[in-house]
C-alpha positions as CSV (number, residue, x, y, z in Angstrom):
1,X,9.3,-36.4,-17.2
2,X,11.4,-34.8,-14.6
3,X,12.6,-36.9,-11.8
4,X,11.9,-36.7,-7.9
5,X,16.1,-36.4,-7.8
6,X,16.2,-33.2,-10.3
7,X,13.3,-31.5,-8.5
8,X,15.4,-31.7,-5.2
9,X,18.5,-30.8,-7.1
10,X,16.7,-27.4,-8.4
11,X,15.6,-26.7,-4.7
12,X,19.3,-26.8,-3.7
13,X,21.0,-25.2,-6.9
14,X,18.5,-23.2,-9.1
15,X,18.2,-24.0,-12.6
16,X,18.3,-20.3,-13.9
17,X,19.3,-16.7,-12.6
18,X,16.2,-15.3,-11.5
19,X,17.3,-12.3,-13.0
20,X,18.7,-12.9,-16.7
21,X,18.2,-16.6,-16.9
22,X,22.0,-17.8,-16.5
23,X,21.9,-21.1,-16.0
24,X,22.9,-22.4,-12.4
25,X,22.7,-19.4,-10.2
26,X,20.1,-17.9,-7.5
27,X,21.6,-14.3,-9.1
28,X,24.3,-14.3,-11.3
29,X,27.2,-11.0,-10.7
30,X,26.0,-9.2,-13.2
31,X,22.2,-9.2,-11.7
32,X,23.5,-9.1,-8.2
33,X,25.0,-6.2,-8.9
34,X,22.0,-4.9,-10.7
35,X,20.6,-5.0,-7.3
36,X,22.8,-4.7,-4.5
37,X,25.3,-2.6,-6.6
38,X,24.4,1.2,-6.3
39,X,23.8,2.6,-3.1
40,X,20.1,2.9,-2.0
41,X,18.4,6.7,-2.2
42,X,15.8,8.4,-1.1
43,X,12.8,7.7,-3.6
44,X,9.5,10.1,-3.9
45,X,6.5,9.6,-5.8
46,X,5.1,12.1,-7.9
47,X,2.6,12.7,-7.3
48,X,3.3,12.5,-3.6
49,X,0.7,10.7,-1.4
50,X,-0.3,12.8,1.9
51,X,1.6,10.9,5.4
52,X,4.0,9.3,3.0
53,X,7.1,8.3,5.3
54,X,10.2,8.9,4.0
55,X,11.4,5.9,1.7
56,X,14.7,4.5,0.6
57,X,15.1,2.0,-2.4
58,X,17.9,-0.4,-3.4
59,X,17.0,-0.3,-6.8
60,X,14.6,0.8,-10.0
61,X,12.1,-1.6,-11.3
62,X,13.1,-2.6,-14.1
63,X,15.3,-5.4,-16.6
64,X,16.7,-8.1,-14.5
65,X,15.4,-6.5,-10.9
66,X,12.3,-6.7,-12.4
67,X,12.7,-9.8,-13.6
68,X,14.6,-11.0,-10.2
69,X,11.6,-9.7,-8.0
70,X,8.6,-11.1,-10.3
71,X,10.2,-14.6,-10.5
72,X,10.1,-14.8,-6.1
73,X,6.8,-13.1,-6.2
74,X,5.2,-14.3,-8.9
75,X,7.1,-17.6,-9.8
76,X,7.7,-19.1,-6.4
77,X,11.6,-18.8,-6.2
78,X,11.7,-18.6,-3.0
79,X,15.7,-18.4,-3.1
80,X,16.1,-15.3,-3.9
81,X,14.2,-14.2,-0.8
82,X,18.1,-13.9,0.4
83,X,19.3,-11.6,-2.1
84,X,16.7,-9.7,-2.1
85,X,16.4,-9.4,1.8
86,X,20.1,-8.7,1.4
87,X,19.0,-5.8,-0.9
88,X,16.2,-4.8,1.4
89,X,18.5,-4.4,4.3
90,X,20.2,-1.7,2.7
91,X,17.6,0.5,2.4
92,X,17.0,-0.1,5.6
93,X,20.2,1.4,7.0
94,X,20.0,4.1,4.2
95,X,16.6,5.0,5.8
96,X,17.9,4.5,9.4
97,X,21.1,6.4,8.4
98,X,19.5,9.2,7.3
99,X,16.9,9.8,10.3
100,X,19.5,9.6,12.8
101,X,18.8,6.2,14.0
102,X,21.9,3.5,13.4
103,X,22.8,1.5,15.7
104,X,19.4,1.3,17.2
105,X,16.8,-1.8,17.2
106,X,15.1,-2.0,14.3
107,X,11.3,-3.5,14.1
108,X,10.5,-4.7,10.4
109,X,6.4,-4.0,10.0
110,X,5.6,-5.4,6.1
111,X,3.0,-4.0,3.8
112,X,0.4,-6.5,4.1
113,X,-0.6,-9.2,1.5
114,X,-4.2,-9.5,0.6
115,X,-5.0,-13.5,2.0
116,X,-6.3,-14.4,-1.6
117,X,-3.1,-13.1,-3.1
118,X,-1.0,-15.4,-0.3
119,X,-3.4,-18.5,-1.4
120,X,-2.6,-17.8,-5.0
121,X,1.1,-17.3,-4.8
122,X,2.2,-19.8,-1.7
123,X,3.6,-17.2,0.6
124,X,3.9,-14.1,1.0
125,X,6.7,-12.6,-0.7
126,X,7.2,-8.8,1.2
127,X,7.3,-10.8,4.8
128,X,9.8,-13.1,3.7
129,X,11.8,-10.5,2.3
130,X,11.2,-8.8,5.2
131,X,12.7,-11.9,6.8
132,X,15.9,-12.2,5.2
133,X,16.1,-8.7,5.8
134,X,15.8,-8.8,9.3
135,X,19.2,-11.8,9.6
136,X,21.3,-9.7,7.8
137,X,20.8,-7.0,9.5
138,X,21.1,-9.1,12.7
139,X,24.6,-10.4,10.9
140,X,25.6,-6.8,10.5
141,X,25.2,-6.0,14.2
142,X,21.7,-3.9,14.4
143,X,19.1,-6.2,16.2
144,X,16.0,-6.5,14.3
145,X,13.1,-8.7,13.9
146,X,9.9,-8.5,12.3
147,X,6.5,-7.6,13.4
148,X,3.5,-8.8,10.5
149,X,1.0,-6.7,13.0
150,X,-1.3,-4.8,9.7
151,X,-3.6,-6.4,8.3
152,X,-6.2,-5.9,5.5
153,X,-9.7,-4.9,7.3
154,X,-12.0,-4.7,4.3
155,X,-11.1,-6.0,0.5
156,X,-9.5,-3.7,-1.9
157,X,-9.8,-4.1,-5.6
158,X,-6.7,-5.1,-7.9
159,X,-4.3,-2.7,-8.0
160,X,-2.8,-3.1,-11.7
161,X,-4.2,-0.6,-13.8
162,X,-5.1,2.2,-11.4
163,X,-3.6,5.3,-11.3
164,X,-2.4,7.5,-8.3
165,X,-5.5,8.7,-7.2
166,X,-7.5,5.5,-7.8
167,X,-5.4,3.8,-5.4
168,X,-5.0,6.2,-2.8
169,X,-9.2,6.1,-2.9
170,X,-9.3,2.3,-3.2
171,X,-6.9,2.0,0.0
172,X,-8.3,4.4,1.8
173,X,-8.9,2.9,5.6
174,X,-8.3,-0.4,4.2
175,X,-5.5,-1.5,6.6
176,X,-5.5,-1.8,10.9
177,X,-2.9,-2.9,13.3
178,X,-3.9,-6.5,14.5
179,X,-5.5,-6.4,18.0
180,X,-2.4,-6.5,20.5
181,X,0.1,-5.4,17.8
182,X,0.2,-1.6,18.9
183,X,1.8,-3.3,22.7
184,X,4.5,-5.0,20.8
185,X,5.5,-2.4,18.3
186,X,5.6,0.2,21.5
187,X,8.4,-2.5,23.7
188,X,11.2,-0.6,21.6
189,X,12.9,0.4,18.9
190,X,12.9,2.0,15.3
191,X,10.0,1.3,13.2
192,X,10.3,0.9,9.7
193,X,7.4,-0.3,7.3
194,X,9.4,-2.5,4.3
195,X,7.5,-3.6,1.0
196,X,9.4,-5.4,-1.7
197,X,7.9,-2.6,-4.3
198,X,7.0,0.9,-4.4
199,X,4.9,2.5,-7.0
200,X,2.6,5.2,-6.2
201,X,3.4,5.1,-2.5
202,X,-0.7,4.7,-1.7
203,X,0.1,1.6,0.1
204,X,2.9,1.8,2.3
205,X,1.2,5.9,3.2
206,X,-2.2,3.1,4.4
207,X,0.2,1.5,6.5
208,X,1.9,4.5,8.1
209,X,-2.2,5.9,8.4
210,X,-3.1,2.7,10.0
211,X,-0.1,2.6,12.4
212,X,-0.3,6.3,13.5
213,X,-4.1,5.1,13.9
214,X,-2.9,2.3,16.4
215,X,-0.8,4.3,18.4
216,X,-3.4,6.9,19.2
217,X,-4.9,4.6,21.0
218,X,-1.7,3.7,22.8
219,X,-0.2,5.8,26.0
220,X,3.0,4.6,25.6
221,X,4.1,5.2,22.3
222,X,7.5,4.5,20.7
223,X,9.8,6.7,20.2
224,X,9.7,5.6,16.6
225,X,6.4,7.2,15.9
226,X,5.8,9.6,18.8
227,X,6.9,12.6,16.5
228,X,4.2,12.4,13.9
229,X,3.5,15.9,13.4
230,X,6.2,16.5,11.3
231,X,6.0,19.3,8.8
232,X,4.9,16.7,6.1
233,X,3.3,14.8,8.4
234,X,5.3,11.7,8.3
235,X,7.2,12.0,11.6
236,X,10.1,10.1,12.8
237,X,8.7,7.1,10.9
238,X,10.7,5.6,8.1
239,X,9.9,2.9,5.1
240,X,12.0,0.9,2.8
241,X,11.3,-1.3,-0.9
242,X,14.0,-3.4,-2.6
243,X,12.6,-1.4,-5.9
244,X,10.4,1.3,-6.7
245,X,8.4,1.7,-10.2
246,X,10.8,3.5,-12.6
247,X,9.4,6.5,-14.9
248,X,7.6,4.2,-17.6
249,X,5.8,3.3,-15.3
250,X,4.8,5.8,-12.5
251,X,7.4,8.9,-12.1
252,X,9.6,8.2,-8.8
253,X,12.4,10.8,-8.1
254,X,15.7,9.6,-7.0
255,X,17.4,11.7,-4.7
């Protein structure tokens, strides 16, 4: 039986990499590097879900990121929330770097978890990524915080096992901006919706839908999101994952 003293030692030094296993490390170099190694892209889905912002990964899904991101998600180690907000940030400043917007504030809006999913798993791992991601880019100089305004306003089904067009139908009008959230979104600076994993893109192009929904309603809108009439139709609005889905899975392009 494991004593109260070796539980309290694992919270403070991990018992395995959350990536390959290693024994003693949160991520070990070789999975750190796996993750926060390569510079983040531009990622697209194919196919392309309509009001898709544009997106920026740190990293494909697969082998030890895989592994890293299921073990916080799945598994409950919640240490490597840093690294991966670490990774997250990134892709944030890829995504900023690219629209033209470093240097500015940053507002962190996270996909939303459905509430059963937070009961099952203890937390809700794409806002405490979101989190970490927010202190290290605070560390780095850009002020940011995060706003959890979206929220699911009817239940969706399970998304495993769907294809592209099955979950662009199954989200379809399933998210909202909480009641206020439009007013603190519009005080200033960039928004940038952040999801620890991309796939098909059907959920984070919800969340744009439901926040270009908000602001309609809204005189004053940001700057952020005032341009949605883009030639895509994504505007000046931006997302960022730690991963997105790699071929075997659903077809992402790199850029």
């Amino acid at each position: 039986m494991r004593g109260w003293w070796q539980d309290l030692t694992d919270l403070v030094l991990p018992a395995e990499c959350g990536g390959c296993g290693r024994a003693r490390a949160v991520l070990c170099p070789a999975c750190r590097t796996r993750l926060m190694g390569a510079a983040p892209r531009r990622v697209r889905p194919v196919p392309e879900p309509p009001g898709l912002p544009v997106v920026h990964a740190a990293a494909p899904y697969e082998d030890e990121v895989r592994a890293a991101l299921l073990a916080h998600k799945e598994r409950g180690a919640l240490v490597l929330a840093g690294p991966l907000g670490v990774a997250l940030a990134g892709a944030v400043r890829a995504g900023l770097a690219s629209g033209g917007g470093r240097g500015a504030s940053v507002l962190l809006v996270p996909a939303p978890s459905a509430r059963r999913a937070v009961r099952a798993r203890g937390h809700d791992p794409a806002r405490r990524i979101a989190l970490a991601a927010a202190g290290e880019l605070r560390r780095a100089g850009t002020p940011a915080r995060v706003l959890a305004v979206l929220r699911q306003r009817r239940a969706v089904a399970d998304q495993s096992g769907l294809n592209s067009r099955q979950r662009l139908d199954n989200l379809a009008g399933a998210l909202e901006v909480a009641a206020g959230g439009a007013r603190l979104l519009a005080e200033g600076g960039r928004t940038v919706l952040v999801d620890d994993l991309m796939t098909t893109g059907a959920s984070l192009a919800e969340a744009a839908r439901a926040l270009r929904a908000a602001f309609a309603d809204v005189g004053d809108m940001p700057q952020a999101v005032a341009g949605m009439g883009g030639p895509n139709g994504t505007g000046d609005l931006l997302s960022a994952a730690v991963v997105a889905a790699s071929p075997s899975s659903f077809e992402i392009n790199w850029n």
